[in-house]
C-alpha positions as CSV (number, residue, x, y, z in Angstrom):
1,X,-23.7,21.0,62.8
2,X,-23.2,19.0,59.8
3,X,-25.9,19.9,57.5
4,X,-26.6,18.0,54.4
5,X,-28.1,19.8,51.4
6,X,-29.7,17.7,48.3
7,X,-29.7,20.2,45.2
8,X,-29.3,20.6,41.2
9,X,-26.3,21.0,39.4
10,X,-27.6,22.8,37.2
11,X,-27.3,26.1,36.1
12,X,-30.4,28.0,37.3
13,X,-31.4,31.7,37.1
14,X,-31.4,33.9,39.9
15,X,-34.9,33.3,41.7
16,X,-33.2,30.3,42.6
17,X,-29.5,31.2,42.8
18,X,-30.3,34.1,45.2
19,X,-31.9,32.6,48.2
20,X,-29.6,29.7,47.8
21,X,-26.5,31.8,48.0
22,X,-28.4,33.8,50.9
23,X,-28.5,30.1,52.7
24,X,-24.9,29.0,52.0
25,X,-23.8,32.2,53.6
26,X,-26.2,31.6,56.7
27,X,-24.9,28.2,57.1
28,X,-20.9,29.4,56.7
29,X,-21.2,32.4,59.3
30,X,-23.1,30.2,61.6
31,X,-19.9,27.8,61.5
32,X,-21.7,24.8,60.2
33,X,-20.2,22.3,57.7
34,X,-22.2,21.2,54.5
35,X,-22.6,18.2,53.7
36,X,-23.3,17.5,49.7
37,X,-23.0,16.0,46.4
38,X,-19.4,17.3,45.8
39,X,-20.1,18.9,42.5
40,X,-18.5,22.4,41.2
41,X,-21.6,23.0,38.7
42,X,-24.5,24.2,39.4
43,X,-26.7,25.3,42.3
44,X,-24.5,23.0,44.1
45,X,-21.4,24.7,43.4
46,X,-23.2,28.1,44.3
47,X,-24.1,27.0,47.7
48,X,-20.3,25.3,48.1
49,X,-18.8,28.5,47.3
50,X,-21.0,30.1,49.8
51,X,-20.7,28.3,52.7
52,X,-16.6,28.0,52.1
53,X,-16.2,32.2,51.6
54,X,-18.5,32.4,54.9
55,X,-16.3,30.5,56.8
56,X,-17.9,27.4,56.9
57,X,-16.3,23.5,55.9
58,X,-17.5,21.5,52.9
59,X,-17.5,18.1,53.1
60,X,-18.5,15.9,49.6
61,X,-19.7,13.0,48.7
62,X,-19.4,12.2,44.6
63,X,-19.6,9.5,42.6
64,X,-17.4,7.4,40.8
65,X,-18.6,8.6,37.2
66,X,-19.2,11.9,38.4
67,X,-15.6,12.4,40.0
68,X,-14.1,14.2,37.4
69,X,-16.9,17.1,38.4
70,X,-15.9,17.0,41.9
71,X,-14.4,20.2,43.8
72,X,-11.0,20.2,44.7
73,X,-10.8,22.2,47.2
74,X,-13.1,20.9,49.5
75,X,-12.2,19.7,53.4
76,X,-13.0,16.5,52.6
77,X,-14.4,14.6,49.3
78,X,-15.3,11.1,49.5
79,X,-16.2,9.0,46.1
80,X,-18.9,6.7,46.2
81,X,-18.8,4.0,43.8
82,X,-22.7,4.2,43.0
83,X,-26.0,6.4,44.0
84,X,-26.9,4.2,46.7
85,X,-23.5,4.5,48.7
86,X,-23.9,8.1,48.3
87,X,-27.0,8.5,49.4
88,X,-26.0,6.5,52.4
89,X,-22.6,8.5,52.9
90,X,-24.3,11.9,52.9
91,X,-27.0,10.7,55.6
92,X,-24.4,8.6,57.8
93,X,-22.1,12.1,57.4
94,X,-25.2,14.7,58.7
95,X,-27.1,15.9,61.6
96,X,-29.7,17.4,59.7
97,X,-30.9,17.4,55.7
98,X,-32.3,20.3,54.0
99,X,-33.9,19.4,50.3
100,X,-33.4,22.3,48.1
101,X,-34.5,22.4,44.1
102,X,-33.6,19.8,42.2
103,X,-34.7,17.4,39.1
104,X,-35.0,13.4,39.8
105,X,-32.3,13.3,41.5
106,X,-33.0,15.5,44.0
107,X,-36.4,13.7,44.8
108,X,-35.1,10.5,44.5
109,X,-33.0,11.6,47.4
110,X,-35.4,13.4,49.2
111,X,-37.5,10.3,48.8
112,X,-35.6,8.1,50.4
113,X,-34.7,10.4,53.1
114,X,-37.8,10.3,54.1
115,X,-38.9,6.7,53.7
116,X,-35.8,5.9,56.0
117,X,-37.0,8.7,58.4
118,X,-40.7,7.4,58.3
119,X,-39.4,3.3,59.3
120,X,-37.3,5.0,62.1
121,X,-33.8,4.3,60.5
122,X,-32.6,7.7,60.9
123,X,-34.8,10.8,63.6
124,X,-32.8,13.6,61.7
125,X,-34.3,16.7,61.0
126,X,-35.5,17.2,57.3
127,X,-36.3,20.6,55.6
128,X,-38.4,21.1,52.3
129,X,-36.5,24.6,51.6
130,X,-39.7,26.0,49.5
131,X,-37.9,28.6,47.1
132,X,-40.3,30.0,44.8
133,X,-43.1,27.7,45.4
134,X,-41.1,25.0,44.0
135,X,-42.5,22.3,46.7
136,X,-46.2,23.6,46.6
137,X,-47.4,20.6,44.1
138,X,-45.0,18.0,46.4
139,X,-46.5,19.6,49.7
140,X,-50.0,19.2,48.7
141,X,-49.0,15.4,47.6
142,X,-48.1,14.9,50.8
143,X,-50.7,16.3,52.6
144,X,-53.2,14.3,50.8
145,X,-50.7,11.3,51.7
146,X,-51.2,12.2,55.6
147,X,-55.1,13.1,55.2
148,X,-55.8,9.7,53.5
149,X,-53.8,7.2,56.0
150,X,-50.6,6.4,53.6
151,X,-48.3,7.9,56.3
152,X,-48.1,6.4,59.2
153,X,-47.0,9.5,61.2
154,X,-48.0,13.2,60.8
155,X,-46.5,14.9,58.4
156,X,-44.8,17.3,60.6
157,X,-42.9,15.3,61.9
158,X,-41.8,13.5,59.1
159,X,-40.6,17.0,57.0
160,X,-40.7,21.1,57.8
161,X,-41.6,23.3,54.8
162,X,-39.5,26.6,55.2
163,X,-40.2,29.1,52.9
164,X,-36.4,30.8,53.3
165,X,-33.0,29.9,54.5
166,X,-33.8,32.1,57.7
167,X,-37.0,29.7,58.8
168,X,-34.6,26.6,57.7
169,X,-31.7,27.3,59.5
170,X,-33.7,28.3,62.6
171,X,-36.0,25.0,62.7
172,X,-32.5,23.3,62.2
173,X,-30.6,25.1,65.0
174,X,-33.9,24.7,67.3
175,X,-33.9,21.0,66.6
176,X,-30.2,20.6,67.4
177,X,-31.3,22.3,70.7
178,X,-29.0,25.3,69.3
179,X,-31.3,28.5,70.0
């Protein structure tokens, strides 16, 4: 499966490092490719290295002025020439998303994700991976979104909070019809 991860590039300690490294590895030994921003900083290059030493294939999408941060030893690395082709890319190129932590980026991208999901332009699974509690505040937003009529579909099935790798991989897999 061809799993698309939205995450920093930043440099973050290890409550956040850990599980995401536990995750990459999951997603590698299960044979599955990931799908992401193409960076080699960061979070993003934690989870890259993880899924590539576990046997898995990376497949990026950068962007033009964000090239020269791009990993070169990916499978495949395709440059967009702005956000919004990216964006695109990394959906068209995925059968499933998982939202890790991230800044503005990150939710911008989850955002949208989910907006296209909620007109019916994509019915691809999406994972909030909860690490730390990072997603508590957004989950509760979105709650009160569902409980006061802004969505027009249950939140359930618009998004899946997992708290760990484990629970996202296995909603993933049991979506695919994997398990």
């Amino acid at each position: 499966m061809n799993i698309c991860v939205f995450l920093s590039a930043a440099d973050l300690d290890d409550r956040y490092t850990v599980p995401a490294r536990e995750f990459a590895e999951l997603l590698g030994r299960g044979g599955h490719t990931l799908v992401w921003g193409g960076s080699e900083s960061g979070l993003m290059k934690v989870v890259a290295d993880g899924v590539q030493e576990s046997g898995g294939r990376l497949v990026g999408v950068s962007v033009d002025f964000l090239a020269a941060k791009a990993r070169t030893n990916a499978d495949e690395m395709v440059i967009a020439g702005d956000l919004a082709e990216r964006k695109a890319l990394l959906l068209e190129k995925s059968d499933a998303i998982v939202i890790m932590v991230g800044g503005t980026g990150t939710l911008d991208e989850a955002t949208e994700i989910l907006e296209l999901k909620k007109h019916g332009k994509h019915t691809k699974p999406v994972v909030l991976l909860n690490t730390a509690g990072f997603y508590d505040g957004l989950r509760q937003q979105f709650q009160r979104m569902e409980d006061e009529g802004f969505l027009p579909l249950p939140l359930t099935e618009l998004v899946f909070f997992a708290k760990d790798g484990v629970g996202a991989l296995a909603y993933l897999e049991e979506s695919a019809g994997l398990l």
